[in-house]
N, C-alpha and C positions, 0 to 999 in steps of 0.2 A: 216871317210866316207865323200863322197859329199853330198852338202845335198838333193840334186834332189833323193838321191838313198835311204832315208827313207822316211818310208810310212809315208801317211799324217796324221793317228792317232797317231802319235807321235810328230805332230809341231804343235804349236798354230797355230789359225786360224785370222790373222789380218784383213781377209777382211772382218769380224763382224766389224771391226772401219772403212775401207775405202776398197769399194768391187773394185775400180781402183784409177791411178794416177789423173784421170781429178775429183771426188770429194773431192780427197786430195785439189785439187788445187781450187777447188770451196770454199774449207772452207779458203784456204789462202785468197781470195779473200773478202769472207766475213768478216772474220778477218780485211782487210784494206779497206772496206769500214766500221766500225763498228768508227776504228780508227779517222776516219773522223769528226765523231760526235763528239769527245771530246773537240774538239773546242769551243765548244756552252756553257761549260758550266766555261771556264777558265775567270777567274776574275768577277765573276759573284756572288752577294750575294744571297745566299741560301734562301729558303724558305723549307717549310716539304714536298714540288710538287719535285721540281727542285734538291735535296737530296736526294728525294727517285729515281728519275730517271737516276741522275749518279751511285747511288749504282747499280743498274740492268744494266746499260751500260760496270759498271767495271764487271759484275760476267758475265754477258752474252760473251764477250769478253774475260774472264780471261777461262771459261769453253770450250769454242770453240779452246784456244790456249793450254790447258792441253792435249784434245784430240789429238789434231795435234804432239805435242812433247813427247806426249806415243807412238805414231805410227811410229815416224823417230827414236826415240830411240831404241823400240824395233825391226826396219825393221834392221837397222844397227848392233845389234848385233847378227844376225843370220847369216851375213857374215861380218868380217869389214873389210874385202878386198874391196867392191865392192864399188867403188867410186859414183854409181849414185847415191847409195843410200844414203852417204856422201852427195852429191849434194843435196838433200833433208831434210838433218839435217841442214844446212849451210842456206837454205833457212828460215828453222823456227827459227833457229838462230835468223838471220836478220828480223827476225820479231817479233820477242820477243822484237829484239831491238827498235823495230818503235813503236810497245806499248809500251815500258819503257820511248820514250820519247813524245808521246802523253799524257801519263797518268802522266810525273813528278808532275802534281799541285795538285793532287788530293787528296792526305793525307793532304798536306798543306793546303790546301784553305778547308777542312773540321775541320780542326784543329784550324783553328781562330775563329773557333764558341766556344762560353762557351758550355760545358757537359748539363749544365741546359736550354739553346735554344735546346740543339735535344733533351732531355727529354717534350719539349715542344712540339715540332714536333710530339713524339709520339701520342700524345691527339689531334692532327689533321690529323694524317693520320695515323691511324692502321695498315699499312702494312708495316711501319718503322720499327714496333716492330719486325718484322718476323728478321731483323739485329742489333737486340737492343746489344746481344754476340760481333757480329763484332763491332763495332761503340765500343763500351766500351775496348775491347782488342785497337785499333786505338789509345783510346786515352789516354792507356797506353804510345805507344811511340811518347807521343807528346815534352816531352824534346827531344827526338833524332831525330826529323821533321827538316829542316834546311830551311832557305828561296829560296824563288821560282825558284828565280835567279842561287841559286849554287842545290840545286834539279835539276835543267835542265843541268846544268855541266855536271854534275853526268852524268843523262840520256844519253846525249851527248855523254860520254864515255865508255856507258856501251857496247856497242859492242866489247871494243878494252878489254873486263876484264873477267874477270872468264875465261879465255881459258887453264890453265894451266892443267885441270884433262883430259881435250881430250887429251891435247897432250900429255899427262902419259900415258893414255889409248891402244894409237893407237903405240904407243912405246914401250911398253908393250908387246900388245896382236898383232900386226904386224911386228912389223922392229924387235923386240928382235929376234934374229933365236940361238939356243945353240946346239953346238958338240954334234954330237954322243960319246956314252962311250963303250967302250967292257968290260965286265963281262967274266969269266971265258969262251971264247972264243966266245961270242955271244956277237951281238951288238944291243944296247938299242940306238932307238930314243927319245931323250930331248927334252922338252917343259914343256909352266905352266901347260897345264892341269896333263901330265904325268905324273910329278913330284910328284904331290901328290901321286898318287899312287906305285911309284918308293921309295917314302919316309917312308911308312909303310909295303916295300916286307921285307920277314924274312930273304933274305939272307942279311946280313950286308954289305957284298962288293957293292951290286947296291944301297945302300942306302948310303954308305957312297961318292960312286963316282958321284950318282949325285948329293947331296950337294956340292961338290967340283967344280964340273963343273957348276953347275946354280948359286953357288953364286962367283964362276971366271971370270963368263959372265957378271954379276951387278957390280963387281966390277972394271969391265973396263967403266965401263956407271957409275958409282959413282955422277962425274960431273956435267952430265946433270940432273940426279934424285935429287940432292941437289941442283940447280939451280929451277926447278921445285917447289919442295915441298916449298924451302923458298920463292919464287915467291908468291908462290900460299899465303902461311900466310901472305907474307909481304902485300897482297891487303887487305885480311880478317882484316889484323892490322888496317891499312891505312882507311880503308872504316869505320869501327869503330869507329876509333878515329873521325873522320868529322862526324861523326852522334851523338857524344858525348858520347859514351861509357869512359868506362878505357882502352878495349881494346876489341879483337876479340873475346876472352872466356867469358866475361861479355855480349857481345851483345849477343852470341849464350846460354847463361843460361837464358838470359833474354826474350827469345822464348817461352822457357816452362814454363814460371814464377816460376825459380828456382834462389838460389844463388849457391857459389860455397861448402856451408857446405854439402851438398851433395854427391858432389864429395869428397869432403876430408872425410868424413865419410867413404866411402868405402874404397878409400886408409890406415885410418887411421886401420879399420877393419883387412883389408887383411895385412897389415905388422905385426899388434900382431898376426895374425895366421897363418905365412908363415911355422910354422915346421909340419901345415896340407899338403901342396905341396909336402914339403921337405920329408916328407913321402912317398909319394906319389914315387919319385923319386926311394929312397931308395929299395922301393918293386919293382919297375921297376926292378930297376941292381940285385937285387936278383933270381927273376924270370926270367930273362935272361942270367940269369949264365956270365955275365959279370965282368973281371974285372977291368974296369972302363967305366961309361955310359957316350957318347960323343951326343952333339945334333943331329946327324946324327942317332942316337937309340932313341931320346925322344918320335917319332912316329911309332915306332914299336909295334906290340901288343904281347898285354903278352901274348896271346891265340892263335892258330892256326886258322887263318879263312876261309884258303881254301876250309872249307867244306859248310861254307857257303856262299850261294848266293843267292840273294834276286831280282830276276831279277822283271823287271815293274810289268809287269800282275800280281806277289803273292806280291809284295810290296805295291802297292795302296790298296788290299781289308787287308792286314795284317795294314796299317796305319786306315782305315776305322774303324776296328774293336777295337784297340787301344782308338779312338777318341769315342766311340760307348757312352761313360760315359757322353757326353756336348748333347746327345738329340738326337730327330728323326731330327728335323727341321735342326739342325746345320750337320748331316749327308746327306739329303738328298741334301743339298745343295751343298756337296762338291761331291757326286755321279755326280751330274748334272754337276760343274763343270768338272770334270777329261771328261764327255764322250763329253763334249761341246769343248773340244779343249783348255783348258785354258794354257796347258801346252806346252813346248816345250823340249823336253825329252831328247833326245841324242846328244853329242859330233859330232858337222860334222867340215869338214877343216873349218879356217878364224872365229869361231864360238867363243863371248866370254865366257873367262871362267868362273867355280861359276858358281853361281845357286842365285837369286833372285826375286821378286815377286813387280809387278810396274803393273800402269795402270793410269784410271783415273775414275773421278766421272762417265762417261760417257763410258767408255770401261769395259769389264771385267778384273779383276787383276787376268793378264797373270804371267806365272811362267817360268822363265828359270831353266832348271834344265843341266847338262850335267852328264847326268845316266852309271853308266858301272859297275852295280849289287855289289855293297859294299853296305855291312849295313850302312856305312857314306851315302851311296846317299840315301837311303831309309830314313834316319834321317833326312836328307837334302830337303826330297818330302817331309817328314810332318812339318816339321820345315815353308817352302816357304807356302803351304797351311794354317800354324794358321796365317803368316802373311794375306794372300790373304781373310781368311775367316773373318779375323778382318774386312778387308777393305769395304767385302761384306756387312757384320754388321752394319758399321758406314757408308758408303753408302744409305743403305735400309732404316735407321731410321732416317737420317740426309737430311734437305735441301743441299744443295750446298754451301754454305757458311759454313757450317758444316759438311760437309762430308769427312774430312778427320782427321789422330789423330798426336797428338803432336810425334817428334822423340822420345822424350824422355821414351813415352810407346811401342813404336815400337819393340821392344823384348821380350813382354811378350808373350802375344799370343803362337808366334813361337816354343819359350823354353818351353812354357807350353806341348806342342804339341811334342816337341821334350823327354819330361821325361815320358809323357803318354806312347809313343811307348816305349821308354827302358822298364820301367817298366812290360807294357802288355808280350812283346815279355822274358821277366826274369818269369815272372810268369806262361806262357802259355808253356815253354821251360821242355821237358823232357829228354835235354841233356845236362849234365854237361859243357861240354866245351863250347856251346852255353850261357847257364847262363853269364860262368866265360868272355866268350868274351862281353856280351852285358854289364856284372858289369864294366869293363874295358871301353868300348865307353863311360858308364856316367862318369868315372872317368876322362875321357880327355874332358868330354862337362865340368867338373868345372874347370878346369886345364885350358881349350884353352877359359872360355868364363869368368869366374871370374877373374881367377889370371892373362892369359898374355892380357886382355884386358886393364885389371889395369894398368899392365906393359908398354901396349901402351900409355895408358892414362897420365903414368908420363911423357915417353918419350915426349909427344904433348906438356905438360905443361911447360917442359925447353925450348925446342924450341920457344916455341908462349914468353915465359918471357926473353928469350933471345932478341928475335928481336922485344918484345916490348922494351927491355931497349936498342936499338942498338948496340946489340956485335955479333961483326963475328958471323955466321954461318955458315960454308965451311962442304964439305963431311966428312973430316976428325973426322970434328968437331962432326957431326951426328952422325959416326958411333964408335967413343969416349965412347959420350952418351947410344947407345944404346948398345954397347958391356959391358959398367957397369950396367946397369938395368939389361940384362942378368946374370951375375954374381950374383945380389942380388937375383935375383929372383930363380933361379936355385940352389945354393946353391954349396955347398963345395963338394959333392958329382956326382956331373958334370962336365965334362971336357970342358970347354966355348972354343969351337973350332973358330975361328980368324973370318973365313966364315961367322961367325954370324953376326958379324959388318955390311954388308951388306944388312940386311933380310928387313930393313924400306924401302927400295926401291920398295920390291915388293908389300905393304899394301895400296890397293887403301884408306882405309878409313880415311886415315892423310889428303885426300881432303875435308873432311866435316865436318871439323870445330870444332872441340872438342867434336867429338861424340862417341868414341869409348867405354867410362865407360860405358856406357846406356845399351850396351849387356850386363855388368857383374850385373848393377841395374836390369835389365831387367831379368836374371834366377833368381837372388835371389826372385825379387816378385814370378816369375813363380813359384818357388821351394816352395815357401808359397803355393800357389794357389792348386798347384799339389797334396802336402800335406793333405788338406783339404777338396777338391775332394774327395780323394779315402778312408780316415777316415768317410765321410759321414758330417763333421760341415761346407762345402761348398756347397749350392743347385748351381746346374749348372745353372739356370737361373740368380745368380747372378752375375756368372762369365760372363754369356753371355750380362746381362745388362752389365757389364764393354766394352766388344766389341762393345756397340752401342754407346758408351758417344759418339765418337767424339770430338769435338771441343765445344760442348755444356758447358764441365766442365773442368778446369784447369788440368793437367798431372796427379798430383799428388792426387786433386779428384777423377778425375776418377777411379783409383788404390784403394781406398778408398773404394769404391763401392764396389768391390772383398775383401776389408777386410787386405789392404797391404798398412801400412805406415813407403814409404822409409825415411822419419827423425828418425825411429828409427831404431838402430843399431839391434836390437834382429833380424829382419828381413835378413844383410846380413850374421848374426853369423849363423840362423838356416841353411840358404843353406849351409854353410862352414859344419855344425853339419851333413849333408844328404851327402856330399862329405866325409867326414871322416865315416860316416855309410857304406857306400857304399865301402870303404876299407876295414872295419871291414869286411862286408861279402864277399868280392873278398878273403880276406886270409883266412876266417874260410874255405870256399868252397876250394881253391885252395889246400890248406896244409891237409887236412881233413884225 
């Protein structure tokens, strides 16, 4: 559809952030007179006055430019055709960059103070204390602080860096155009969003032609996506390494204040229990009376689901009602949200794809969703919502300097939200086939969010240790790599169709920096949480303290709070333990 031609209770509403373009541009303006100030405080020795007034100049300034780059971000994926609104992004760009280099001295020159002068500070001015968290996290990364001089380099540069995920983006989600395909004498229009859905029809032939054709199209753009991606690591290396990391995966574990036994923990988990997958698989080609299951069948459902549809209006109060177990408070908040606009609901042309959930301290956290009535999208509404209502959580209960939560929790919420609804909807179901379809969805939310996230995960980790040790990187090379992890992963009863080589091209999440395990950490907690919950040894006010830590408490504290600690392995066994349950009862049910 155009998007003029959906009704407006189906689009978020952005002019809650900016009711025209001239307050947009009002707060650019404030924004560069704010910059102005920073002047006054460079080379200048601190007192507990003059420390406490840059910290409020950085957050006043840091808050005003959050809002500004939630609004061009999210105005530009509503249509990424339309270049004004580009024009607009471009703008805050370039002012992100003018703050990065007004503000280069600012870690530095707080950073030559000993820990024990601003513990001094506090005892003279009490309202240091309100950033006693910040200042202490700061001066964790004071080995990786560099002097003034190459900080302003930096600065300097940072306009001409980080551009490599737009131009994946707009390459992607614009200039990419793919062939139509004829099916049994009907022609099927190709694209990303499409695909998804062309990927799970029951007929085989349009599933298997358009894997053929979407990943024929990638791998004519092979080039530029390997160009790209290693681009984009080589700065993440590059910027690492000068800040004195080991590398880009140690700087980005060093965010959350984790190491890497984490990650390898899961890894280490998921390879002794790969014959839970492989199972998995096997019951697939069984159930589909195949004889031999090729990836072009891996997202097929084993259940017929034409009959069901989940359109908006019964999918919001059927998620409502799911969620109904975390309180009144935490319901009536998401009612409020859904009628206040948070949402933007349907597929129109230029419109990107996915579904995610962004904003700022200062905005509501807005939800893209692109709905077209599958129980995937209705999983997809509540999944964006436990992110969106976490935010609300850590927002409501948090200053601004703490009002937002480490990546590395960022999937709980979501997954929690997401096994609620399977569950409710398997419980509340008085139709077999419905059951046997929703056992099935959870079995691919552990399949596509434990095992192939992992799978991403190794993939990222040769790459990044590749071109940390300087060895070629070329397409070929890529898709080398990721055509054997496919093989291990999938296992001997899969047909590793070639097309696979391909697929890293289209996973925007190889831009962010060795983040993709966190989804697979991220259900396992949830899969504890969820567990808990619905036994009754969970009070939901615990769980909902863990939505308000914030920044208050380290990743892994917080998590704590809810009763889930990822250094231990029992934690990613037991999800694996509820992924293998959940097959147990897809075959009792199925075969019965």
């Amino acid at each position: 559809m155009d998007r003029d031609s959906i009704n407006a209770q189906y689009k978020w509403d952005l002019n809650k952030i900016y009711s025209s373009i001239d307050e947009f541009k009002n707060d650019i303006t404030n924004v560069k007179e704010k910059l102005n100030e920073f002047s006054r405080y460079e080379g200048i020795t601190y007192d507990e006055n003059s420390l406490y007034e840059l910290i409020i100049l950085v957050m006043n300034t840091n808050r005003i430019l959050d809002k500004l780059e939630s609004y061009v971000s999210l105005l530009c994926d509503e249509d990424t055709r339309i270049n004004k609104n580009q024009e607009l992004k471009e703008m805050v760009n370039n002012l992100y960059s003018e703050y990065v280099k007004a503000t280069y001295f600012v870690d530095n020159s707080i950073l030559k103070l000993d820990y024990s002068e601003i513990e001094d500070f506090y005892e003279k001015n009490n309202k240091l204390k309100d950033y006693q968290i910040y200042l202490k996290d700061m001066f964790r990364y004071k080995e990786h602080i560099l002097s003034d001089k190459e900080e302003k380099l930096l600065a300097d540069l940072s306009k001409a860096l980080g551009n490599n995920y737009d131009t994946y983006e707009l390459l992607k989600d614009s200039d990419l155009s793919f062939p139509n395909f004829m099916v049994e004498g009907r022609e099927y229009q190709l694209d990303g969003s499409k695909y998804s859905l062309y990927i799970e029809d029951d007929n085989r032939e349009i599933r298997k032609a358009a894997f053929l054709d979407l990943y024929g199209i990638y791998k004519q753009y092979k080039n530029v996506f390997a160009n790209l991606i290693t681009s984009n690591i080589k700065e993440e290396e590059s910027l690492a390494i000068i800040h004195n990391y080991k590398g880009a995966i140690e700087a980005s574990l060093f965010k959350d204040e984790l190491d890497i036994s984490i990650h390898d923990n899961l890894v280490n988990v998921i390879r002794d229990r790969m014959n839970v997958l492989h199972r998995y698989y096997k019951l697939k080609k069984k159930v589909l009376k195949l004889d031999e299951i090729h990836l072009y069948d891996i997202y097929a459902n084993m259940v017929n689901d034409n009959d069901f549809k989940y359109p908006f209006s019964e999918a919001k109060e059927t998620v409502i009602n799911a969620l109904s177990i975390l309180g009144k408070d935490y319901i009536d908040t998401l009612k409020a949200g859904i009628e206040n606009r948070w949402i933007d609901v349907y597929p129109n042309k230029g419109k990107r794809t996915g579904g995610y959930s962004s904003g700022s301290y200062d905005t509501e956290p807005y939800i893209l969703l692109n709905y077209q009535d599958k129980y995937d999208d209705m999983s997809t509404l509540a999944h964006e919502l436990g992110h969106s209502m976490h935010s609300h959580y850590t927002r409501e209960n948090n200053p601004y300097q703490y009002g937002y939560y480490a990546i590395f929790v960022a999937e709980v919420a979501s997954t929690v939200n997401e096994l609620l609804l399977a569950k409710y909807v398997i419980n509340n179901s008085n139709d077999k086939n419905e059951k046997l379809f929703i056992l099935n969805r959870m079995m691919e939310l552990f399949r596509a969010t434990i095992y192939r996230q992992t799978m991403f995960s190794e993939f990222e980790r040769k790459i990044y240790q590749k071109i940390g040790n300087d060895e070629p990187v070329t397409a070929d090379i890529l898709s080398d790599i990721y055509y054997e992890l496919n093989k291990e992963y999938f296992g001997k009863d899969v047909v590793i169709d070639d097309e696979i080589r391909y697929e890293w091209e289209r996973i925007p999440h190889f831009y962010y920096n060795f983040y993709v395990y966190k989804y697979a950490t991220g259900l396992s907690a949830a899969a504890s949480i969820v567990t808990r919950l619905l036994d009754g040894s969970l009070d939901p006010e615990d769980y909902k303290a863990f939505l308000k830590c914030g920044k208050s408490k380290s990743p892994l504290d917080s998590l704590k709070v809810a009763g889930v600690d990822l250094t231990d392995k029992n934690v990613i066994n037991n999800a694996l333990d509820m992924f293998e349950s959940t097959i147990d009862e897809f075959e009792k049910l199925y075969f019965e």
